[in-house]
C-alpha positions as a Markdown table, in Angstrom:
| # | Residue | x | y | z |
|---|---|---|---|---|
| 1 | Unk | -3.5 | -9.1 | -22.7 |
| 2 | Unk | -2.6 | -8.8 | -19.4 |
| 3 | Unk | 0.6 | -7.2 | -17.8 |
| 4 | Unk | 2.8 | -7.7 | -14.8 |
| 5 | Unk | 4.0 | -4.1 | -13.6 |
| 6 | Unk | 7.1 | -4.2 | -11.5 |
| 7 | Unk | 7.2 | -0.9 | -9.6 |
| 8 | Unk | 8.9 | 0.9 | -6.8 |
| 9 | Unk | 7.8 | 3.7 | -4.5 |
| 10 | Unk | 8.1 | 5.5 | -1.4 |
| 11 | Unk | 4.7 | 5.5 | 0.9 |
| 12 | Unk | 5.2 | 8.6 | 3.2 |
| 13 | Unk | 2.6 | 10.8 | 1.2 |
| 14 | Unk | 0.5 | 7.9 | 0.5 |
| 15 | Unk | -2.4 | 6.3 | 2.4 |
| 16 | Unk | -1.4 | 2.4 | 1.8 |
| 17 | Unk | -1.9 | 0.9 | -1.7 |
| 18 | Unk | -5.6 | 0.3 | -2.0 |
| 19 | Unk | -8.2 | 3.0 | -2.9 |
| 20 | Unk | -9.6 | 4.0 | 0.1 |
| 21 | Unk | -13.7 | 4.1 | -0.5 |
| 22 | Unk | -14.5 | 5.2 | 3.0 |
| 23 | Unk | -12.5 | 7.7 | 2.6 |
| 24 | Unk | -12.0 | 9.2 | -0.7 |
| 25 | Unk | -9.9 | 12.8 | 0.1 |
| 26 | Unk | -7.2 | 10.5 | 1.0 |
| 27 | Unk | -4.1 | 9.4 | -1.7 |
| 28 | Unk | -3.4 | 5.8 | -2.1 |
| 29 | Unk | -0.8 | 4.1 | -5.0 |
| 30 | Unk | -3.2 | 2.5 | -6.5 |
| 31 | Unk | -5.4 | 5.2 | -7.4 |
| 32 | Unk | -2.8 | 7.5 | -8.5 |
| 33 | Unk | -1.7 | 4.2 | -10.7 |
| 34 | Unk | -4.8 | 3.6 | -12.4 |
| 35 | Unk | -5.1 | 7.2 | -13.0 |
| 36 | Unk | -1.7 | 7.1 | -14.8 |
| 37 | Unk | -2.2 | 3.6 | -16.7 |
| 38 | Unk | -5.8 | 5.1 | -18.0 |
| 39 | Unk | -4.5 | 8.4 | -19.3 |
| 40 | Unk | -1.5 | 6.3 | -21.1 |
| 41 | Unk | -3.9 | 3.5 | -22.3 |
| 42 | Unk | -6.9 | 6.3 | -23.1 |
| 43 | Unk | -9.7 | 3.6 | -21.2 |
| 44 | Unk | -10.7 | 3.3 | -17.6 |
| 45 | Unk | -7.7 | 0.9 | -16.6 |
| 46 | Unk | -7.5 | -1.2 | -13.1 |
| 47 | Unk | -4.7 | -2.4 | -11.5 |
| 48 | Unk | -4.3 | -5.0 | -8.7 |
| 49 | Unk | -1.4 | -5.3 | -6.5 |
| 50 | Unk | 0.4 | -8.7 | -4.7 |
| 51 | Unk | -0.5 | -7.2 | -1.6 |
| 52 | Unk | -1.6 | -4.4 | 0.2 |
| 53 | Unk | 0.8 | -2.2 | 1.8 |
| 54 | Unk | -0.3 | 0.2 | 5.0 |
| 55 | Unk | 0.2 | 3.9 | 4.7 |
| 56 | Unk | 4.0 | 4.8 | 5.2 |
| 57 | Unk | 4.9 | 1.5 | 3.6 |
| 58 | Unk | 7.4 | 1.6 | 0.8 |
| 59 | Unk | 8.3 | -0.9 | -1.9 |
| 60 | Unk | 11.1 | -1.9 | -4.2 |
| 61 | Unk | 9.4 | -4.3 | -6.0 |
| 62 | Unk | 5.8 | -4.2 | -5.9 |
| 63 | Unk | 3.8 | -6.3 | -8.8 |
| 64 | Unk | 0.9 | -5.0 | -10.2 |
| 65 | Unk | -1.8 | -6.7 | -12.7 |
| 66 | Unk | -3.7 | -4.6 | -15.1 |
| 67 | Unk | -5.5 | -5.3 | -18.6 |
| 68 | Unk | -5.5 | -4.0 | -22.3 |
| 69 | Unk | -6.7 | -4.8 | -25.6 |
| 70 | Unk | -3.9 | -2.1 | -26.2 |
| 71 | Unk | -0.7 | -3.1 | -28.2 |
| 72 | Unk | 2.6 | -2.5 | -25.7 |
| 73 | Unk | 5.8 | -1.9 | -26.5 |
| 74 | Unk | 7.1 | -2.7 | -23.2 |
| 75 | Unk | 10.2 | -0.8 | -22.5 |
| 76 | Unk | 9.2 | 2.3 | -24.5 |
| 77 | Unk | 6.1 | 2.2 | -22.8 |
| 78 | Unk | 7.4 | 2.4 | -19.3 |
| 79 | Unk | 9.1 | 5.2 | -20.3 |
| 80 | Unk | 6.1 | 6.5 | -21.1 |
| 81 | Unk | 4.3 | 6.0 | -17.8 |
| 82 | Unk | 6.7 | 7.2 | -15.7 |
| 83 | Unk | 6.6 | 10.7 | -17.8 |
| 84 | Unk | 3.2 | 10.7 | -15.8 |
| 85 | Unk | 4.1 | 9.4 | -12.4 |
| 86 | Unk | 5.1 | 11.3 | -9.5 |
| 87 | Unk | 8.8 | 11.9 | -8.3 |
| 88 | Unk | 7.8 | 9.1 | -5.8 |
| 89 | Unk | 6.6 | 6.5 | -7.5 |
| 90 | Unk | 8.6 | 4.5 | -10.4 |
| 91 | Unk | 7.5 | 2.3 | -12.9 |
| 92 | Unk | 10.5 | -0.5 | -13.2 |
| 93 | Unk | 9.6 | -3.2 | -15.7 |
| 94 | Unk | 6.7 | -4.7 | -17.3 |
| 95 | Unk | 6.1 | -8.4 | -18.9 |
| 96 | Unk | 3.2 | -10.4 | -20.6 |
| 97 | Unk | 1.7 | -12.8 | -18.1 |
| 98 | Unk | -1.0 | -15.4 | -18.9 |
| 99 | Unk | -4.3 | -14.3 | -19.0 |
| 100 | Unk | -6.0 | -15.9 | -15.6 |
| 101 | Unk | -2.5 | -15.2 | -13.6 |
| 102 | Unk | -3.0 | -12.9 | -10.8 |
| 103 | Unk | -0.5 | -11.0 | -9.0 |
| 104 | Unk | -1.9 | -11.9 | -5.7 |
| 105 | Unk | -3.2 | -15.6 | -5.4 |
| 106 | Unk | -0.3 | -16.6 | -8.0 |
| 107 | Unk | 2.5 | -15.6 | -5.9 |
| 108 | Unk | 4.6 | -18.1 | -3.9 |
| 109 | Unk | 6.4 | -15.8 | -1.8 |
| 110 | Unk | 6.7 | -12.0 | -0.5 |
| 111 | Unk | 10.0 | -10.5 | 1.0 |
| 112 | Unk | 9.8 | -7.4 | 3.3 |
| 113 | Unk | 12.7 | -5.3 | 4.5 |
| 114 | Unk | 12.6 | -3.6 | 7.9 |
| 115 | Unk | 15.3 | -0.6 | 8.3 |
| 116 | Unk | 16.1 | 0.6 | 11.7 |
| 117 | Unk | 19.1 | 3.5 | 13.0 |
| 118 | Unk | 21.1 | 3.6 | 15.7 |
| 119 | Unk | 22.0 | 6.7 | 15.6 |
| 120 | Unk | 19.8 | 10.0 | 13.9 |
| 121 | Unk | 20.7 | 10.7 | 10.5 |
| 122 | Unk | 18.3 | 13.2 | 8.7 |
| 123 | Unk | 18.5 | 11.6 | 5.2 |
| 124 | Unk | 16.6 | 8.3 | 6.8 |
| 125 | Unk | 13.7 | 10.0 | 7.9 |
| 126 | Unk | 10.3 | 8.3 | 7.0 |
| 127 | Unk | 12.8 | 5.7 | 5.3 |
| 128 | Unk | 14.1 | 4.0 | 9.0 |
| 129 | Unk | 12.8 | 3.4 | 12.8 |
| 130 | Unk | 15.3 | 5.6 | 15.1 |
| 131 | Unk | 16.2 | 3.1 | 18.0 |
| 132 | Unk | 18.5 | 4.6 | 20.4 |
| 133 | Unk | 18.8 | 1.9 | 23.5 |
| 134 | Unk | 21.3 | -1.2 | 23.1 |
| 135 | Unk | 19.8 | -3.8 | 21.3 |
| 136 | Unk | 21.0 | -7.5 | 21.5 |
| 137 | Unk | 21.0 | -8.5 | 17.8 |
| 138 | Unk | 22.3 | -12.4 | 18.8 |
| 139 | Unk | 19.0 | -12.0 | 21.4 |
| 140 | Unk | 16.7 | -11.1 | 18.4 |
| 141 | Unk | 18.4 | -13.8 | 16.0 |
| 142 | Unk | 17.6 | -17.0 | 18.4 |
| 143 | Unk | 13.9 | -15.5 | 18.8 |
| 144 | Unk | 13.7 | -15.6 | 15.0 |
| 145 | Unk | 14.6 | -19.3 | 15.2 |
| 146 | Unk | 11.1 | -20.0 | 17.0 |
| 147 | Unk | 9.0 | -18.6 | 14.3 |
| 148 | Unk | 10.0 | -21.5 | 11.8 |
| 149 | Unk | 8.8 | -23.7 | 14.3 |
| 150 | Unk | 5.3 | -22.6 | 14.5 |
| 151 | Unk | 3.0 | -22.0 | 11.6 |
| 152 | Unk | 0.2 | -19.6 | 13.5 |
| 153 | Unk | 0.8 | -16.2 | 13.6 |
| 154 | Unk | -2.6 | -14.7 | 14.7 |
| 155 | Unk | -0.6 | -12.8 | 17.9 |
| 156 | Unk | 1.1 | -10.8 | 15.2 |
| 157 | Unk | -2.0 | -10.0 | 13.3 |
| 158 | Unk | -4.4 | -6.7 | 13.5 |
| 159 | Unk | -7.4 | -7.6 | 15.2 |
| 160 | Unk | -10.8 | -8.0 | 13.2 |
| 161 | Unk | -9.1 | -8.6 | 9.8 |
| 162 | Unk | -10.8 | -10.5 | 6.8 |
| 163 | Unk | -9.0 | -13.4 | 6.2 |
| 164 | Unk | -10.1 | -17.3 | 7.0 |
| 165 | Unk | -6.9 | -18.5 | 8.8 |
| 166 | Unk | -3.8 | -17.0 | 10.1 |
| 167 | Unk | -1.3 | -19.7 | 8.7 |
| 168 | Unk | 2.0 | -18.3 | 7.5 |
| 169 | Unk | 4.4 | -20.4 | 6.1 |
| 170 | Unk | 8.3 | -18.6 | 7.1 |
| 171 | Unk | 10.7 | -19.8 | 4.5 |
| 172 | Unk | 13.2 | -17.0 | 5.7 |
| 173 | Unk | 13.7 | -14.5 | 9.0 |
| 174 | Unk | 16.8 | -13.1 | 10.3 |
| 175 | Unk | 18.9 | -9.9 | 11.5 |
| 176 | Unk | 21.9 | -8.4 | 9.8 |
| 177 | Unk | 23.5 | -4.8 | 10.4 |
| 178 | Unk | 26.2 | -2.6 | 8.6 |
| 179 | Unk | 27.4 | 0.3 | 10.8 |
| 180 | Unk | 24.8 | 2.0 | 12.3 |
| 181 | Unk | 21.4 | 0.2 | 10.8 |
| 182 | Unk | 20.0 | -2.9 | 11.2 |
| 183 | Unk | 18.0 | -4.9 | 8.7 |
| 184 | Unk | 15.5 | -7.8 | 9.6 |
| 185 | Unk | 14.5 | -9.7 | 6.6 |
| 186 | Unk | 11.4 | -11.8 | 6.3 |
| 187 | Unk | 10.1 | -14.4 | 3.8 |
| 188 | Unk | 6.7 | -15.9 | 3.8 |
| 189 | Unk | 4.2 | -17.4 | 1.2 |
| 190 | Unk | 1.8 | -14.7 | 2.8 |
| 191 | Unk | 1.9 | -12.3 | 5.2 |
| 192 | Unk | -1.5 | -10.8 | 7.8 |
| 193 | Unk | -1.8 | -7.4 | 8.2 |
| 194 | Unk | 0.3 | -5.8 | 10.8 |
| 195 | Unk | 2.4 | -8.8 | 10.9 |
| 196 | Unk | 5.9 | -7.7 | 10.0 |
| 197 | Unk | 5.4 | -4.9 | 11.8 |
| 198 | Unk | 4.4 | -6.6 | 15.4 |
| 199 | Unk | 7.1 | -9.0 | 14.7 |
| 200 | Unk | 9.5 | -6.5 | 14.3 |
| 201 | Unk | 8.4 | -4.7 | 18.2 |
| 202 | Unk | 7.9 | -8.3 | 19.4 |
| 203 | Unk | 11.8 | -9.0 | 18.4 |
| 204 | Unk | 13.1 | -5.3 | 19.6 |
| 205 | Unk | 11.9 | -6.2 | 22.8 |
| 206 | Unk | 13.1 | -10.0 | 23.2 |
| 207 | Unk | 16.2 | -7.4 | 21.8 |
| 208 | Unk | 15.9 | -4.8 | 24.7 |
| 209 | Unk | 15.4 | -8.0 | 27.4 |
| 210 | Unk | 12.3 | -6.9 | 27.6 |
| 211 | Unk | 10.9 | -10.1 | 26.5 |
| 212 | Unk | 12.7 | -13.6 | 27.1 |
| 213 | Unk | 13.1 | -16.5 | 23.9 |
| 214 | Unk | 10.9 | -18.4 | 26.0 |
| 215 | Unk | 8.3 | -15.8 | 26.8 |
| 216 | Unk | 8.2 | -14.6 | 23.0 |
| 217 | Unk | 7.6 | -18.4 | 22.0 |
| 218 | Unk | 4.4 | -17.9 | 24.3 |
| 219 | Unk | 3.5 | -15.2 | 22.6 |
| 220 | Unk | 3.0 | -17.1 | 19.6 |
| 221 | Unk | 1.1 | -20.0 | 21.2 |
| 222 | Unk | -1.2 | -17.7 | 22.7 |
| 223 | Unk | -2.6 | -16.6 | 19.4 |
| 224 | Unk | -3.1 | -13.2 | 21.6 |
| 225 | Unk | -2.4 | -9.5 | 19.7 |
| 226 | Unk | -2.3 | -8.4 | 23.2 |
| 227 | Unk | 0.2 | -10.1 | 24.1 |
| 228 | Unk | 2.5 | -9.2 | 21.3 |
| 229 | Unk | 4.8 | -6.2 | 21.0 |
| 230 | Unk | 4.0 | -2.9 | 19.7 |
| 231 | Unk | 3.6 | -2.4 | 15.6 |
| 232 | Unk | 6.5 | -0.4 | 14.7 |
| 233 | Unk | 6.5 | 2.6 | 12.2 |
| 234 | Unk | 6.0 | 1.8 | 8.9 |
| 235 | Unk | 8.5 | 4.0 | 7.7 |
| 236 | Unk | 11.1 | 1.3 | 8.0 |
| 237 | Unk | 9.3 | -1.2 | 6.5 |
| 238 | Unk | 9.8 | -2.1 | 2.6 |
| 239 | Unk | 8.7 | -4.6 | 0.7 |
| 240 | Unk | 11.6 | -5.7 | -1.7 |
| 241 | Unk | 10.0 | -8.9 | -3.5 |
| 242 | Unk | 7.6 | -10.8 | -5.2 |
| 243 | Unk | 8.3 | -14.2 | -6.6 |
| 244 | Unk | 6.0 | -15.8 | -8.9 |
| 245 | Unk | 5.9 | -19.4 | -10.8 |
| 246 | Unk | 8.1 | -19.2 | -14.6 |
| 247 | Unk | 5.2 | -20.5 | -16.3 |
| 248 | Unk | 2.8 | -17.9 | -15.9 |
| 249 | Unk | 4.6 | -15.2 | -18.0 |
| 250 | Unk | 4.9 | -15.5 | -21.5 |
């Protein structure tokens, strides 16, 4: 059979999601999630994510794929697994999928949350980017505006990535804030890697006046990573959901 995970956890001790081969000293989620799901189903046990998050990233809802000829009970056995987690990473739910559905290539969208302060506040440390200049939130609103106009995001991608195009589809993009923090909320079918993160600076400095709507719109035509803002931290960034067709789960 194979499973759907739903799982949560915060990336400051971790190097990213996938097992780093070149570099095996390191700590990643998905190796210390395979570990877990093979000691629980006693059998080497693989797991495959929707995405691949950087080191530093966190998640609310991550989904992860993983096989056994194992019998579940499914809320008993979540219980279970997160007995052999770490404080830091959660197992949330779990659900029978069909047998070829993959949590990557299956989903239709991804939603990522980016936290930023105005002010310092030592219980959001490694969970928010500390920006202390004035920041024109209408400014950074009207730039997101232009990215449903346009459909390639290579500026905002890390250079020398494997992937065959650099089309995003943007179902959803905008700013919100509640006292001191500010949220920017993004929706796409897929994301490249880096992207929410170079958005994010791009915006903070059309935000800052740094950059003007019609400059940042350049940006974007240019299909340039140079010309693009700085990645921010990635200990604001979260990625919050995963949707997925009803007819693959059974």
């Amino acid at each position: 059979m194979r499973y759907f995970l739903d799982i949560s956890y915060v990336g400051t001790r971790y190097a990213g999601w996938q097992v780093q081969n070149k570099t095996p000293h390191v700590t990643t989620i998905q190796q210390v999630l395979s570990k877990a799901l093979s000691t629980i189903l006693r059998c080497e046990t693989e797991c495959f994510a929707s995405g691949r998050t950087d080191a530093g990233v966190h998640a609310t809802h991550q989904i992860v794929q993983f096989d056994t000829t194992h019998p579940i009970q499914l809320h008993r056995w979540v219980i279970k697994l997160n007995s052999l987690l770490p404080h830091d990473i959660v197992a949330n739910t779990i659900q029978v999928v069909k047998s070829d559905a993959s949590a990557r290539f299956d989903a239709e969208s991804r939603t990522y949350l980016y936290k930023i302060s105005t002010e310092r506040n030592p219980f959001l440390v490694e969970r928010a980017l500390f920006v202390y200049k004035s920041i024109n939130i209408h400014l950074m609103n009207e730039a997101t505006k232009i990215l449903f106009q346009h459909e390639d995001f290579q500026a905002f991608s890390k250079v020398h990535t494997d992937v065959n195009h650099f089309i995003c589809h943007i179902k959803k993009a905008e700013w919100t804030h509640e006292d001191n923090l500010l949220y920017f909320t993004i929706q796409a079918n897929r994301f490249l890697r880096g992207m929410v993160r170079t958005i994010v600076g791009t915006l903070l400095d059309v935000g800052s006046g740094k950059t003007s709507l019609t400059e940042f719109e350049k940006i974007i035509l240019q299909r340039d990573r140079k010309k693009a803002g700085h990645a921010v931290s990635p200990s604001g960034l979260y990625l919050t959901n995963v949707e997925y067709p009803p007819n693959i789960y059974l």
